[in-house]
Structures are given as C-alpha cells and as structure tokens.
C-alpha positions in Angstrom: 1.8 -59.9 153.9 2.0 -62.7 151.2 -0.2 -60.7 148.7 0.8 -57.2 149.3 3.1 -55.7 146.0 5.8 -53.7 148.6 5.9 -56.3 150.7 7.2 -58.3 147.8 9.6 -55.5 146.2 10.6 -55.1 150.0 11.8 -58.9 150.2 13.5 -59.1 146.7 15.2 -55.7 147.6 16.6 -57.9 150.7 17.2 -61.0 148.7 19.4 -59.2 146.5 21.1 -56.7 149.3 19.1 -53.8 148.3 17.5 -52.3 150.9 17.8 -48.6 150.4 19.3 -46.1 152.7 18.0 -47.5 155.5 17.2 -51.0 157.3 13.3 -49.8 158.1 12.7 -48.1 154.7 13.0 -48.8 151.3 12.7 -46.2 148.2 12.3 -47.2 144.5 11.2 -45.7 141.5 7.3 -46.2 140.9 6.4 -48.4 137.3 4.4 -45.2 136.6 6.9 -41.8 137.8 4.9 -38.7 137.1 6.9 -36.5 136.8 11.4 -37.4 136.3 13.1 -38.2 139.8 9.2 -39.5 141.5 10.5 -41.8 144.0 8.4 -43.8 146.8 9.7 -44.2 150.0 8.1 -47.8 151.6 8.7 -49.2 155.4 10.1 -52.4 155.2 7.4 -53.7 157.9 3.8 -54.1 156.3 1.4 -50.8 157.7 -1.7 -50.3 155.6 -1.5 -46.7 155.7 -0.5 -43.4 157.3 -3.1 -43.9 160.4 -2.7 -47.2 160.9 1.3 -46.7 162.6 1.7 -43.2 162.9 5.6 -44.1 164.7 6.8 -46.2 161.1 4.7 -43.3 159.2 7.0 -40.7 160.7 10.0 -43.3 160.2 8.9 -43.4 156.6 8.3 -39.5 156.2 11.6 -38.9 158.2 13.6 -40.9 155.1 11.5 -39.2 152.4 12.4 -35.7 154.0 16.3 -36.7 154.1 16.1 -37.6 150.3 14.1 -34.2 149.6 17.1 -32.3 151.4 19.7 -34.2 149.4 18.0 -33.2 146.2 18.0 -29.9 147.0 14.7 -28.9 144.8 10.9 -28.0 144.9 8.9 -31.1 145.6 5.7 -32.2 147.0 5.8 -35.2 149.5 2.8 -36.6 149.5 0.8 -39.9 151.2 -2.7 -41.2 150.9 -5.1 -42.7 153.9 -8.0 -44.9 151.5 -9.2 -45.4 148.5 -11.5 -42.6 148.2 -8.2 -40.7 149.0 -6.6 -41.8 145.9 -4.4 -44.7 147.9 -4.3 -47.8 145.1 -1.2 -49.6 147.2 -2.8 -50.5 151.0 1.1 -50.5 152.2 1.7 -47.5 153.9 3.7 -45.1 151.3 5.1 -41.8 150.5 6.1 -40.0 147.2 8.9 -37.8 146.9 7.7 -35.8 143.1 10.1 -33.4 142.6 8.4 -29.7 140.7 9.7 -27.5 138.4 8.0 -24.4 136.7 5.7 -25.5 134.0 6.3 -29.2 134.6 2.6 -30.5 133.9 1.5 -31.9 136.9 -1.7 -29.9 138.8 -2.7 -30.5 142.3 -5.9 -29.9 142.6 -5.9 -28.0 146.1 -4.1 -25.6 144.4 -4.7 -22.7 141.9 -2.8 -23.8 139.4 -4.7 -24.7 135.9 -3.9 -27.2 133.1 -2.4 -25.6 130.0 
C-alpha cells in the first residue's frame, strides 16, 4: 500500500536484506519505545488490523511470542483493532513492551496507579 508507513519500512527492510527473523514478519524498534527493549512486530503483507486476517495476525503474534520467550522477561504483547482503540498505524501490528517493577508505564485495565 503505496501510502502505508510499514509497508514502506517493510520494503526498505528488503531493499537493504533486512527482513527480520522471518520472511512474513518484520520487527523494529518503534521512533517512540515506551519503555527500553519495545519492539513491534509487522507482517510483511499489508493487513489493516488484527480482524481483518486473523491467519497473518496469528503469523504475526506467533513471531512476537518467539521474541518474548527469547527475552526471557515480564512483558505485555499488545495489538490494537481502530482508532478509538488507540490503533494510530492501520497496518496490522503488535508490540512486544517488556515490564519491570516500578518501570512507569500504567495500563489502565489494571490496578496499578501513577506515582
């Protein structure tokens, strides 16, 4: 999709031999990491979010969930389906955020409060 952002970080990841740990997904650091180590993980075929391919989405999650292993830490994994569900990229996506005690970042379906 000529104006999509991943689909543009996904062909100059190919251009210059970089396509990740797999051929059908790419993972980068976001311009904007929340916390150290955030990572997204993006199919390299354009899908505008989780419900629109659930077989990539599982593709996708499946290589986020290999990287979360590897790490061997607490993280969330984490996608979002519209813009009133936070989504800002309309390429399917999921973040890897790794946690730590005390590392400033609240989710708000939980009970933890901002210090």
């Amino acid at each position: 999709m000529a104006d999509c952002v991943f689909c543009s970080i996904v062909g100059e990841k190919r251009k210059a031999g970089e396509v990740g740990r797999d051929f059908d997904v790419i993972d980068f650091e976001p311009l904007n990491p929340v916390v150290p180590g955030h990572r997204l993980f993006v199919p390299t075929v354009h899908v505008g979010d989780a419900a629109d391919r659930p077989y990539i989405t599982g593709i996708a999650a499946r290589a986020a969930a290999q990287y979360a292993k590897e790490q061997g830490t607490p993280g969330n994994l984490i996608t979002s389906i519209g813009e009133e569900a936070t989504q800002s990229v309309f390429h399917l996506h999921w973040h890897w955020v790794p946690r730590q005690t005390e590392d400033g970042l609240h989710l708000p379906w939980t009970n933890q409060v901002k210090s």
